[in-house]
BAGUDO-232469 format. One record per residue: x, y, z of N, C-alpha, C, O in turn; residue in three letters; residue number from 1. Coordinates in steps of 0.05 Angstrom, whole numbers, always signed. Atoms other than C-alpha are relative to their C-alpha. Layout:
// BAGUDO-232469
{{X, Y, Z}, {X, Y, Z}, {X, Y, Z}, {X, Y, Z}, ALA, NUM}
...
***
This chain:
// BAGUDO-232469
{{+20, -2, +22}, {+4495, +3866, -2132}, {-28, +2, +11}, {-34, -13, +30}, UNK, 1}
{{+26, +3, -5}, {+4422, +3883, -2127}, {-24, -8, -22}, {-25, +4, -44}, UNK, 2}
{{+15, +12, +9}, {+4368, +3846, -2151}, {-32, +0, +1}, {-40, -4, +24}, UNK, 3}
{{+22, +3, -6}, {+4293, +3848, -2164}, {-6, -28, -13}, {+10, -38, -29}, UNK, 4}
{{+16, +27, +0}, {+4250, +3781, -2169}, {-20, +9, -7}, {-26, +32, -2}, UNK, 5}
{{+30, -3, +13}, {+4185, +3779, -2202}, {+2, -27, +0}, {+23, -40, -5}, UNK, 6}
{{+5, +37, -7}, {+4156, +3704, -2187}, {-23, -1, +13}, {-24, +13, +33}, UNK, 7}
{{+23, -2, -15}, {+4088, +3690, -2165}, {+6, -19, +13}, {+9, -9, +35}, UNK, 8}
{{+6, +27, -15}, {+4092, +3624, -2135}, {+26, +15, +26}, {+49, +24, +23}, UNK, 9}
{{-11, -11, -31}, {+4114, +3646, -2061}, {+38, -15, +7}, {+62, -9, +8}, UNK, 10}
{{-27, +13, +1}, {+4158, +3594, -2052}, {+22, -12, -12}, {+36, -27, +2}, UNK, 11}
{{-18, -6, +22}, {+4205, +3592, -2113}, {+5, +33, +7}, {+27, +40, +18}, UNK, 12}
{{-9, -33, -4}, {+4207, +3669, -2105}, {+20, -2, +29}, {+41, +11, +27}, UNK, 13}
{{-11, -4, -25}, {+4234, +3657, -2025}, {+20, -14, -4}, {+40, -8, +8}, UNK, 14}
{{-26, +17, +6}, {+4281, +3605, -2052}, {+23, +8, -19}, {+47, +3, -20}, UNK, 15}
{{-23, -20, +15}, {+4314, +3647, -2099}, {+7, +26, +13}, {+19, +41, -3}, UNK, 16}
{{-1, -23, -16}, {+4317, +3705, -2049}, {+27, -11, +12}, {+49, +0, +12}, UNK, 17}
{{-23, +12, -25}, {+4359, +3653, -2000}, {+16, +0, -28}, {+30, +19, -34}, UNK, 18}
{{-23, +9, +13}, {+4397, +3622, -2057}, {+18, +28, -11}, {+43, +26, -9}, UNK, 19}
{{-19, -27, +3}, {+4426, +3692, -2079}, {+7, +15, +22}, {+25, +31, +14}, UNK, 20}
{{-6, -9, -19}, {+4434, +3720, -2016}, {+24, -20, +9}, {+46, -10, +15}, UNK, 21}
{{-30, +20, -1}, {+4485, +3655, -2005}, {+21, +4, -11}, {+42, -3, -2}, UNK, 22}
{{-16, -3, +10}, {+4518, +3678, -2057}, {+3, +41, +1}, {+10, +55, -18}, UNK, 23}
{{-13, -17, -8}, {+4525, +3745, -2021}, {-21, +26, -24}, {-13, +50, -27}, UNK, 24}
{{+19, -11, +29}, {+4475, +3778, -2080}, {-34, +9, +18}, {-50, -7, +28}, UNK, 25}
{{+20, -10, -22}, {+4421, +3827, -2043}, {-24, +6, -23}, {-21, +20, -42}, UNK, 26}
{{+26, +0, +3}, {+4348, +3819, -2062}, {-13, +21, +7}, {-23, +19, +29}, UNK, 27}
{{+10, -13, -21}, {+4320, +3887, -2054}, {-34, +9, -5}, {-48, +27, +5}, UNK, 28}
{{+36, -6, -5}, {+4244, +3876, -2078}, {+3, -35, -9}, {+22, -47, -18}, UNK, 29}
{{+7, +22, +5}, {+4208, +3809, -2085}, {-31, -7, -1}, {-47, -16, +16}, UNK, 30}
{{+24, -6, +10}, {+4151, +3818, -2124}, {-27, -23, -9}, {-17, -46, -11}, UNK, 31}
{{+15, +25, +16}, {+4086, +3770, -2154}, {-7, +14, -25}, {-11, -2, -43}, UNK, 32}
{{+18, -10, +25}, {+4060, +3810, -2208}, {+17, +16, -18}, {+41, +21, -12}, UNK, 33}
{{-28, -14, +16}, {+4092, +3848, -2269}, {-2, +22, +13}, {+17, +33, +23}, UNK, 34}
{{-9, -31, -12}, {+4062, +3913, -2241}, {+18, +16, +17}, {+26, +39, +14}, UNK, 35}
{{-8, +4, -27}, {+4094, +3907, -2178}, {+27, +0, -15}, {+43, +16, -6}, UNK, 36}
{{-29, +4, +4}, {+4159, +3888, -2220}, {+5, +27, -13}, {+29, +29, -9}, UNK, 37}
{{+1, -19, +6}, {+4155, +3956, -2252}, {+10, +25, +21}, {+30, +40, +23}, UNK, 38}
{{-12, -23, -23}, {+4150, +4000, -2194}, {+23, -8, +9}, {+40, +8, +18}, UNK, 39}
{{-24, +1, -22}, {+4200, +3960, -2163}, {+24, +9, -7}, {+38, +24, +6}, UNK, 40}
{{-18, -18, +28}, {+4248, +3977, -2220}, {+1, +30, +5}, {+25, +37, +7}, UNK, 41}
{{+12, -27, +2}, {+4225, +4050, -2216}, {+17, +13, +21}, {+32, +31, +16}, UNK, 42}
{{-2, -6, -22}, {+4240, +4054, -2140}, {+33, -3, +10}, {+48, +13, +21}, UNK, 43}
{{-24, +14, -4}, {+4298, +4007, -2135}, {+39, +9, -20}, {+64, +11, -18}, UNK, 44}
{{-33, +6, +28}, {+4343, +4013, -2202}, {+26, -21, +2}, {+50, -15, -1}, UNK, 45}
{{-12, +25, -9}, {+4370, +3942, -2187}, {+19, +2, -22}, {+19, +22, -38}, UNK, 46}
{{-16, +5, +16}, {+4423, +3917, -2227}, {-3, -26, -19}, {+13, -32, -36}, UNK, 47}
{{+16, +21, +22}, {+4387, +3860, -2262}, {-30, -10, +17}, {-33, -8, +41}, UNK, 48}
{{+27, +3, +0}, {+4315, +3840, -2260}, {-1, -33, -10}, {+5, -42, -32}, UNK, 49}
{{+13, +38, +7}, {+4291, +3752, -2254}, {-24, +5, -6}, {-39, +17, +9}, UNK, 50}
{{+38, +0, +6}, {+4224, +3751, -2283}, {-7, -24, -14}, {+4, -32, -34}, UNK, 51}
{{+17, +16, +9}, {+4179, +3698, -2292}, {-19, +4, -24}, {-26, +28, -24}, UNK, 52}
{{+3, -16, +7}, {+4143, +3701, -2346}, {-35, -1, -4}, {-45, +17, -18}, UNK, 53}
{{+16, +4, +0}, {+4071, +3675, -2339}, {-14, +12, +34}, {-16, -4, +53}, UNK, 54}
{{+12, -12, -24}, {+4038, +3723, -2279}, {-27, +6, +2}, {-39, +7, -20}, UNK, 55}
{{+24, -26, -9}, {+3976, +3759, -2253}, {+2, +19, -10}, {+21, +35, -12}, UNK, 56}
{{+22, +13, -2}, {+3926, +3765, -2273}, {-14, -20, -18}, {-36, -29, -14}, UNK, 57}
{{+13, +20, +30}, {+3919, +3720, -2346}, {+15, -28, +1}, {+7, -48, -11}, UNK, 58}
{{-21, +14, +1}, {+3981, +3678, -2328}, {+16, -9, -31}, {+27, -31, -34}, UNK, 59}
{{-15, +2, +18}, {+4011, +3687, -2396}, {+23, +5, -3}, {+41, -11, +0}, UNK, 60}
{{-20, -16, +11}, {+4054, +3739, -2418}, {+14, +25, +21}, {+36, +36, +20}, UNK, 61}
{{-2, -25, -10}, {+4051, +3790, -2369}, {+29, +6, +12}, {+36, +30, +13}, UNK, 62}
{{-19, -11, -6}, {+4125, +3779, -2339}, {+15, +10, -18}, {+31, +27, -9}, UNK, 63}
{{-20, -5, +20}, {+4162, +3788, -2401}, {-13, +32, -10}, {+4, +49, -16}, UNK, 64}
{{-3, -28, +8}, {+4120, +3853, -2421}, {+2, +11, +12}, {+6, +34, +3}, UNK, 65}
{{-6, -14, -22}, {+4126, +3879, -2352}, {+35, +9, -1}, {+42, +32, +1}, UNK, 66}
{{-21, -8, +5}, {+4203, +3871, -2363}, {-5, +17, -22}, {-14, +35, -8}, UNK, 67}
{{-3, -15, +22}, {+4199, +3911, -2431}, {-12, +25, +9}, {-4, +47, +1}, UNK, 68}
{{+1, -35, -16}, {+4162, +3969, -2386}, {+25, +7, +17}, {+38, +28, +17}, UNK, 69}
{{-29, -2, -17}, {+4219, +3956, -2337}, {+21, +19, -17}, {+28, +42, -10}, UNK, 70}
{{-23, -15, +3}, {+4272, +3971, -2386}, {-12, +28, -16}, {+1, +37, -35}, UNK, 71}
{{+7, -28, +21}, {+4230, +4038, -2415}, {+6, +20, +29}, {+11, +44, +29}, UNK, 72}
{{-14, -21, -30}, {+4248, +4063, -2337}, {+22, +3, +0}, {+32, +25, -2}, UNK, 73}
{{-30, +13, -7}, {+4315, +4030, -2328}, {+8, -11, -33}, {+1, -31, -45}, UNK, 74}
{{-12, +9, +31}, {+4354, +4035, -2399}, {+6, -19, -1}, {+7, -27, +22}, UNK, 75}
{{-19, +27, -1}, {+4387, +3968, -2420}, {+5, -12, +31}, {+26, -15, +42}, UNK, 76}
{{+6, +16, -33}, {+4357, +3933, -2344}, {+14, -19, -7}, {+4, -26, -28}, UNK, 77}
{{-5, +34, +0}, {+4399, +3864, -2344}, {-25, -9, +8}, {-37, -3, +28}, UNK, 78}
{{+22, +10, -7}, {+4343, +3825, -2351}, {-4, -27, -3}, {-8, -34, -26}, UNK, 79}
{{-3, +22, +10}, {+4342, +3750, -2340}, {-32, -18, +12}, {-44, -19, +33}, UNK, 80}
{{+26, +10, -3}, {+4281, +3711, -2349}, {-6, -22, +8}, {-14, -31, -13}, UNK, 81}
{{-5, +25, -16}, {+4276, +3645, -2309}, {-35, -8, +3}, {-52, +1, +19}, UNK, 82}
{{+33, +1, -4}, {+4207, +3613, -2325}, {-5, -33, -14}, {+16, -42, -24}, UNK, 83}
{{+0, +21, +12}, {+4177, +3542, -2353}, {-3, +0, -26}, {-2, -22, -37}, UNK, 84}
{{+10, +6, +37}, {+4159, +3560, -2432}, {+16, +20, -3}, {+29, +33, +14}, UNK, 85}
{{-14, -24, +16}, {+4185, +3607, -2486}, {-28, +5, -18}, {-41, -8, -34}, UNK, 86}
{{+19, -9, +17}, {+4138, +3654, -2504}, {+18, +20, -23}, {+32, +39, -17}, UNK, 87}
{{-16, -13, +19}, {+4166, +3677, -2573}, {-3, +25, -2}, {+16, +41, -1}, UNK, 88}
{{-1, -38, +7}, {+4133, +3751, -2587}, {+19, +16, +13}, {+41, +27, +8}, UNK, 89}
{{-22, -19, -34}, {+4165, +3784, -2527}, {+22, -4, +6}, {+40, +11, +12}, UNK, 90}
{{-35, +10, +1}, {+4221, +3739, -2524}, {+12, +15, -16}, {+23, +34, -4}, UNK, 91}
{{-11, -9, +15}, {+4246, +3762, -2579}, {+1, +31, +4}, {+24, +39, +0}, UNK, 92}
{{-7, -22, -1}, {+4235, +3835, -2566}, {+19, -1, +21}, {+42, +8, +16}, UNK, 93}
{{-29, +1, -17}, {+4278, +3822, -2502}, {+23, -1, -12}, {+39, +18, -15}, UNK, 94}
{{-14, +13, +8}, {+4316, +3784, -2532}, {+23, +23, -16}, {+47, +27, -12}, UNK, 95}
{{-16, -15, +16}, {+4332, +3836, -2587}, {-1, +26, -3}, {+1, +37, -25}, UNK, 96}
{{+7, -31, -3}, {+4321, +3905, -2566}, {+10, +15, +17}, {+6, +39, +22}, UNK, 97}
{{-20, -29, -15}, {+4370, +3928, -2523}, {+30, -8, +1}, {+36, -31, -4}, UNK, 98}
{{-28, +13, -5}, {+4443, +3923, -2513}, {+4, -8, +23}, {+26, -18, +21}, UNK, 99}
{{-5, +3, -30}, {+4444, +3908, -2436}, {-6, -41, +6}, {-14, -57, -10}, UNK, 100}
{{-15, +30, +0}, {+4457, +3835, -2415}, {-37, -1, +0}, {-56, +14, +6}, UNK, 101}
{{+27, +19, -7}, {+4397, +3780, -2424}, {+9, -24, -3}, {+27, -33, -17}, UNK, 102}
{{+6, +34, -7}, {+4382, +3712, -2405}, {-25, -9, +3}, {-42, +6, +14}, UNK, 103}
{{+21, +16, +10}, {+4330, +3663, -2420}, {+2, -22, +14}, {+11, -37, -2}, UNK, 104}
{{+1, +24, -5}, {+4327, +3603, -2376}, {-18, -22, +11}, {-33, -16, +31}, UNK, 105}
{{+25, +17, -9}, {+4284, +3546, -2365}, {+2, -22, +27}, {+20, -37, +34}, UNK, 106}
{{-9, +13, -31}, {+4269, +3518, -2296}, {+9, -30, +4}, {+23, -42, +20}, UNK, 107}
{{-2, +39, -10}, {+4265, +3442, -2305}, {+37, +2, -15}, {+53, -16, -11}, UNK, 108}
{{-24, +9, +5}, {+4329, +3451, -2337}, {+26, +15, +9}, {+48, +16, -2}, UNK, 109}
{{-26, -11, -22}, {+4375, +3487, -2286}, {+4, -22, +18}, {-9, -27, +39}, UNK, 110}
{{-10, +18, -21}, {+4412, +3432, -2258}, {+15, +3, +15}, {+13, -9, +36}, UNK, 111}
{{-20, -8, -22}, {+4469, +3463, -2226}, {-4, +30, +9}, {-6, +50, -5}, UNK, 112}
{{+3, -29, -14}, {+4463, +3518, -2170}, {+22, +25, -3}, {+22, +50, -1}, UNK, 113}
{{-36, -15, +0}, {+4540, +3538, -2180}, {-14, +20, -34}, {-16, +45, -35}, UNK, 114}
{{+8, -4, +35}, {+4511, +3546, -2269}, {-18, +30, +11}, {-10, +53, +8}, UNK, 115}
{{+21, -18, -11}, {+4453, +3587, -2236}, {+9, +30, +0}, {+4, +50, -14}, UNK, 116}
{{-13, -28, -9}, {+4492, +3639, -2202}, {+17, +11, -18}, {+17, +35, -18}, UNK, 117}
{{-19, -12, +16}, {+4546, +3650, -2254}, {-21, +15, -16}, {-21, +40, -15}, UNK, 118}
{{+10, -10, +17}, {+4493, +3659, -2303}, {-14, +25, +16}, {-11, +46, +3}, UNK, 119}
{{+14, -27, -18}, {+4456, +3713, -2253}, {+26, +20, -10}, {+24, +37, -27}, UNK, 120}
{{-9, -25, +10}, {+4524, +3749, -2254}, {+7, +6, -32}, {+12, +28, -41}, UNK, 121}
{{-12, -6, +25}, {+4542, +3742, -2325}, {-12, +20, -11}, {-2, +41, -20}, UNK, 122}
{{+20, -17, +9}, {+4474, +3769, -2345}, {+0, +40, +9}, {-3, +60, -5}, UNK, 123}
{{-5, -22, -13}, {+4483, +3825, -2299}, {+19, +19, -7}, {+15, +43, -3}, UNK, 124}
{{-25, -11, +3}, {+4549, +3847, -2320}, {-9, +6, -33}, {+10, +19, -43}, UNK, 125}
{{+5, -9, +31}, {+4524, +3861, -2395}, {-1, -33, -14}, {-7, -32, -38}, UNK, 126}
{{-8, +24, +21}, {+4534, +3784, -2421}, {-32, -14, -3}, {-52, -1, -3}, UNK, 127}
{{+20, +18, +13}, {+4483, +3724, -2440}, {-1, -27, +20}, {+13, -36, +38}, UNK, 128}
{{+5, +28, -23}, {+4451, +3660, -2411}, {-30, -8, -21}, {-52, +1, -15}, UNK, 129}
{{+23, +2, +22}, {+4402, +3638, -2468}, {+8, -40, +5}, {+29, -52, +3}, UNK, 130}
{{-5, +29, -3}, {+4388, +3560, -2452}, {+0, -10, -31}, {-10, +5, -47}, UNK, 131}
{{+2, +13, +26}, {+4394, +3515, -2516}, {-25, +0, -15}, {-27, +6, -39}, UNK, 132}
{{+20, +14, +12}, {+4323, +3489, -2523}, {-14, +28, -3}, {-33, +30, -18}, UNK, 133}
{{+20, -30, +5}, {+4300, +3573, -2515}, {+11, +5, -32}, {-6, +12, -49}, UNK, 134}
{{-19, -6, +25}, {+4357, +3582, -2579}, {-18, -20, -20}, {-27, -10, -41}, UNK, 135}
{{+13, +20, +13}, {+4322, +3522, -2609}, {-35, +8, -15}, {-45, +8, -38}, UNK, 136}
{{+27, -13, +7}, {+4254, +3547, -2608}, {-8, +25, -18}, {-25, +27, -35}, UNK, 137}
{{+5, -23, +12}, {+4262, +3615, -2626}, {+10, -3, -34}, {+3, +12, -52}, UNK, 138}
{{-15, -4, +26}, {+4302, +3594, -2688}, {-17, -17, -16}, {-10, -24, -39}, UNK, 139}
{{+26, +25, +23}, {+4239, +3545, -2716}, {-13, +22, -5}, {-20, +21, -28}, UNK, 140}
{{+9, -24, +15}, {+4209, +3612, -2725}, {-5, +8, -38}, {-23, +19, -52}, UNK, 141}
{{-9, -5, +25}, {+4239, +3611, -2793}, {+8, +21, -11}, {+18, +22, -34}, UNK, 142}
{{-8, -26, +11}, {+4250, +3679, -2797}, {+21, +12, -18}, {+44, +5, -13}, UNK, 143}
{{-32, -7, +25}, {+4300, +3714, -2857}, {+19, -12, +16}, {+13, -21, +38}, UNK, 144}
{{-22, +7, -14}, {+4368, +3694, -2839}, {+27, +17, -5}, {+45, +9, -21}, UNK, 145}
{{-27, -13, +11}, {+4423, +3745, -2841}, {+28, -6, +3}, {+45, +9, -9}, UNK, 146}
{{-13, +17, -11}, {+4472, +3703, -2814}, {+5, -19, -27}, {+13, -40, -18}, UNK, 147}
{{-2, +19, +27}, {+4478, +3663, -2889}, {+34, -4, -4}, {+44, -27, -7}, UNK, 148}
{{-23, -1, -5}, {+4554, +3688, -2887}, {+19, -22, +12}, {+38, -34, +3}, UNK, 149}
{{-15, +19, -19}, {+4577, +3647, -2833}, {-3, -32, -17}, {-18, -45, -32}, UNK, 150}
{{-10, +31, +6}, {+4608, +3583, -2844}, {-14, -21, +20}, {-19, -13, +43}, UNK, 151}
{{+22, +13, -23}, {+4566, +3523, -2808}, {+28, -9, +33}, {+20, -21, +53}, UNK, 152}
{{-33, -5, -20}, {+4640, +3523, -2756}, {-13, +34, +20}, {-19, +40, +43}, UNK, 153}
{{+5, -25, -20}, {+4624, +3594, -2741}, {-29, +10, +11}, {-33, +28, +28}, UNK, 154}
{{+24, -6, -14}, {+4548, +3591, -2731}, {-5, -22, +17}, {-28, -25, +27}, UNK, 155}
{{+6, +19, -25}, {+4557, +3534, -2686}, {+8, +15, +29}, {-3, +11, +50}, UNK, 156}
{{-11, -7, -18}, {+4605, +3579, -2647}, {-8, +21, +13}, {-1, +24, +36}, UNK, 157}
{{+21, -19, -2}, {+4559, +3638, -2649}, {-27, -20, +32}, {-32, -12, +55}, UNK, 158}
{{+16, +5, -16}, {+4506, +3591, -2614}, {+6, -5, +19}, {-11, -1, +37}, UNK, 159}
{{-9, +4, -31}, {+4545, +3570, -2557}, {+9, +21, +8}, {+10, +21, +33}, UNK, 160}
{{-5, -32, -14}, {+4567, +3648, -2547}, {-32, +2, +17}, {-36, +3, +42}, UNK, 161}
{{+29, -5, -13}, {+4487, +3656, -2540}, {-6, -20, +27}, {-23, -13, +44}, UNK, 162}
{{+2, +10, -25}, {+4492, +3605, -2487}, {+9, +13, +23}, {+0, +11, +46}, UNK, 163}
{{-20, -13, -22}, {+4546, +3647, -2452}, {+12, -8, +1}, {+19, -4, +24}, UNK, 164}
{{-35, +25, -4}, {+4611, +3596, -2458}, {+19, +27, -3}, {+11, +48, -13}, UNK, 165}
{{-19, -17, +12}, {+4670, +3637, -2464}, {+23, -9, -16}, {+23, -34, -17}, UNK, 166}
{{-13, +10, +26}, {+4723, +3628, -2519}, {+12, -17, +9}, {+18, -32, -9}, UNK, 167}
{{-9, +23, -8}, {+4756, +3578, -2475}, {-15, -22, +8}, {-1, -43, +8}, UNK, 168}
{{+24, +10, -5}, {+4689, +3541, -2453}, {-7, -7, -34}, {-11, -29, -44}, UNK, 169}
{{+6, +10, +35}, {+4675, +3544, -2534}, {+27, -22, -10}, {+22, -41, -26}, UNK, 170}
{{-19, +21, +16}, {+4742, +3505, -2551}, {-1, -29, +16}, {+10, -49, +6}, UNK, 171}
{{-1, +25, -12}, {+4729, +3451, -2500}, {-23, -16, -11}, {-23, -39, -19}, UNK, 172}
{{+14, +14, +11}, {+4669, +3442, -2521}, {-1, -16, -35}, {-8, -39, -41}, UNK, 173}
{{-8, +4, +16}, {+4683, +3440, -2587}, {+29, -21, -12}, {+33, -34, -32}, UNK, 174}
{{-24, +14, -5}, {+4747, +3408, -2575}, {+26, -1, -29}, {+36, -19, -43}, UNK, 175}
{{-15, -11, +12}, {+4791, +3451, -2615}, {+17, +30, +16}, {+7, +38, +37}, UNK, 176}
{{-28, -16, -10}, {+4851, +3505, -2594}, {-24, +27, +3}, {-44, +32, -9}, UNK, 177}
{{+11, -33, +1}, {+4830, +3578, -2568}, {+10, +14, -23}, {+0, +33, -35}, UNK, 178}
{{-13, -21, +25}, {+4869, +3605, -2618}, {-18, -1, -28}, {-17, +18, -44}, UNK, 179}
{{+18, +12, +23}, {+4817, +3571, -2672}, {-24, +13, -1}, {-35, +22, -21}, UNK, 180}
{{+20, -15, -16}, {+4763, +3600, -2621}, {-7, +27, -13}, {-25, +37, -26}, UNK, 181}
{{-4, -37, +7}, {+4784, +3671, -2632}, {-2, +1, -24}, {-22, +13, -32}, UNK, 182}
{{+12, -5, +32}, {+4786, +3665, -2706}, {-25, -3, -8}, {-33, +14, -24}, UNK, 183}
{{+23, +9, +13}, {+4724, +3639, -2721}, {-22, +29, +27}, {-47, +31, +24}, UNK, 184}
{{+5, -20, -6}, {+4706, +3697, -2676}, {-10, +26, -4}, {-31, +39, -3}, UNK, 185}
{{-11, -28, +17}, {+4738, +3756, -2702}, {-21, -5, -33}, {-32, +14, -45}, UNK, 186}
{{+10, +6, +25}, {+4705, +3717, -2769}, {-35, +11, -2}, {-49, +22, -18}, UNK, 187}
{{+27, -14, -4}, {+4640, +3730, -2737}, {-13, +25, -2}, {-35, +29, -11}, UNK, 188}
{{+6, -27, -7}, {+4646, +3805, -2717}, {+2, +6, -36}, {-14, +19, -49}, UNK, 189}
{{-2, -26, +32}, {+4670, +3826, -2794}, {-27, -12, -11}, {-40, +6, -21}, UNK, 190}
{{+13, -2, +14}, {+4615, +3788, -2821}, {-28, +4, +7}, {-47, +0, -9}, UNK, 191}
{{+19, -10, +2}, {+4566, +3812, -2783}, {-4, +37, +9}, {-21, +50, +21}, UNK, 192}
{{-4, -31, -1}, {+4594, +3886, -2786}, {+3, +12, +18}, {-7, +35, +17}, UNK, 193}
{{+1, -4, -31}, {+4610, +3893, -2710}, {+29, +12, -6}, {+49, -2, -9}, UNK, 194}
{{-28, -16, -4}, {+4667, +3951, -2713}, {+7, -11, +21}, {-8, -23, +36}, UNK, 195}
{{-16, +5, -9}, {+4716, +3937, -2678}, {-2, +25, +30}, {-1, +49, +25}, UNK, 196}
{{+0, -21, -29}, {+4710, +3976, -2595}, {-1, -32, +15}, {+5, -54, +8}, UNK, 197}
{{+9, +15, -26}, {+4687, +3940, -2528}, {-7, -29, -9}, {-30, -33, -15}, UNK, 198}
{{-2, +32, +10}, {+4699, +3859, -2549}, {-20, -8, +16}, {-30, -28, +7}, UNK, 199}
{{+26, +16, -24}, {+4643, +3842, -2485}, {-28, +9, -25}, {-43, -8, -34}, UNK, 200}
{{+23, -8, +2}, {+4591, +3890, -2520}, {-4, -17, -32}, {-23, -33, -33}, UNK, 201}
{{-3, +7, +17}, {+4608, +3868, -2597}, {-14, -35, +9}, {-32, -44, -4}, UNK, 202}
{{+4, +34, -8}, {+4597, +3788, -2566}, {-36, +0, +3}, {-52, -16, -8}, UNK, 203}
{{+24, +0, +1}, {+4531, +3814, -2543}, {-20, +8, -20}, {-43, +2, -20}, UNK, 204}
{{+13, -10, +28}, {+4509, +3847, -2608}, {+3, -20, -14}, {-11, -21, -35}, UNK, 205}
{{-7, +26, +22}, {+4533, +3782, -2640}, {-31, -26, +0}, {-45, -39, -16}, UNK, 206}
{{+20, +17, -5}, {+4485, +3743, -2605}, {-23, +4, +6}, {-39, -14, +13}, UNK, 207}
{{+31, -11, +7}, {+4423, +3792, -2608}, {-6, -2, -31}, {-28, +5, -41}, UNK, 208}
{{+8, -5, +23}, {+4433, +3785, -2681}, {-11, -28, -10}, {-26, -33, -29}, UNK, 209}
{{+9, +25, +15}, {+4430, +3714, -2684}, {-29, -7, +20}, {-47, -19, +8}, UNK, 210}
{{+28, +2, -8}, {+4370, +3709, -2635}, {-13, +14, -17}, {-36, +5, -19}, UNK, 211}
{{+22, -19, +22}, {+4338, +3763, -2687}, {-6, -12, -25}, {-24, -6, -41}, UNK, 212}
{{+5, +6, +39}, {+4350, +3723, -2753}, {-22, -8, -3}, {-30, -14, -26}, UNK, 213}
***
């Protein structure tokens, strides 16, 4: 897999260079600024994009809209955002504007390195990695809710999809049968009109819709 980094602080950026390279995962730009994460995108055509999202030169916003130029180069970039706040505007356009895998995670609360890397490839591979307290935030928003359908069973199960669990990770946690899993599932796709094709991409349309409500 190849990877660009966007990270100003030197040494967080060099530490996630090593730590994915351990896991065999080749780093082939390692950028500070969004611009810089752009071209690198441009040049590169990595297979998912880490961006920070407070950069050079305002330290706000700039990594998250630098990703959203990213993916106007690179269609649906896996794009996972590894930073200390949630900025909502932009989030949310990530969040809900392409089909290609995203993740959202916050640094003080990555405790496990093994969690880390899965979520790198999950993201990568088309899937999700949205931490709780990012799901949390975005959803005080208040925004419409089209999601009214769901039973409070199936929009619990919805939000741990947005985490990235998989239907066997959802019944443990839950601590109910896969077979229960899958229904309340399948219950999800009809009621939020997800024809029936590619069950990975449908999971991810499931859970751009509920980051959108």
């Amino acid at each position: 897999m190849r990877v660009v980094i966007a990270e100003d602080a030197v040494l967080l950026r060099e530490g996630l260079e090593r730590l994915l390279a351990d896991d065999g995962i080749e780093t082939v730009a390692a950028v500070g600024s969004g611009d810089a994460l752009v071209e690198a995108v441009r040049l590169h055509r990595p297979e998912l994009a880490i961006v920070d999202v407070r950069m050079p030169p305002t330290f706000t916003d700039e990594g998250l809209r630098a990703a959203l130029r990213a993916r106007e180069t690179v269609a649906d970039l896996p794009v996972l955002v590894l930073s200390q706040y949630v900025e909502e505007t932009y989030a949310m356009q990530l969040l809900s504007g392409a089909s290609g895998g995203v993740g959202y995670l916050l640094k003080e609360r990555v405790a496990d390195v093994a969690d880390f890397r899965a979520a790198v490839r999950r993201v990568a591979t088309g899937g999700t990695a949205i931490d709780a307290e990012v799901i949390a935030q975005l959803m005080a928003r208040g925004r419409a809710d089209p999601l009214g359908a769901l039973t409070a069973r199936e929009s619990e199960v919805l939000g741990l999809m947005a985490q990235g669990l998989s239907n066997t990770a959802i019944a443990g946690e839950l601590v109910v049968s896969h077979g229960a899993v899958e229904k309340h599932v399948g219950n999800i796709f009809t009621k939020l009109d997800l024809a029936p094709g590619d069950t990975g991409h449908r999971r991810v349309r499931a859970v751009l819709t509920y980051l959108g409500r």
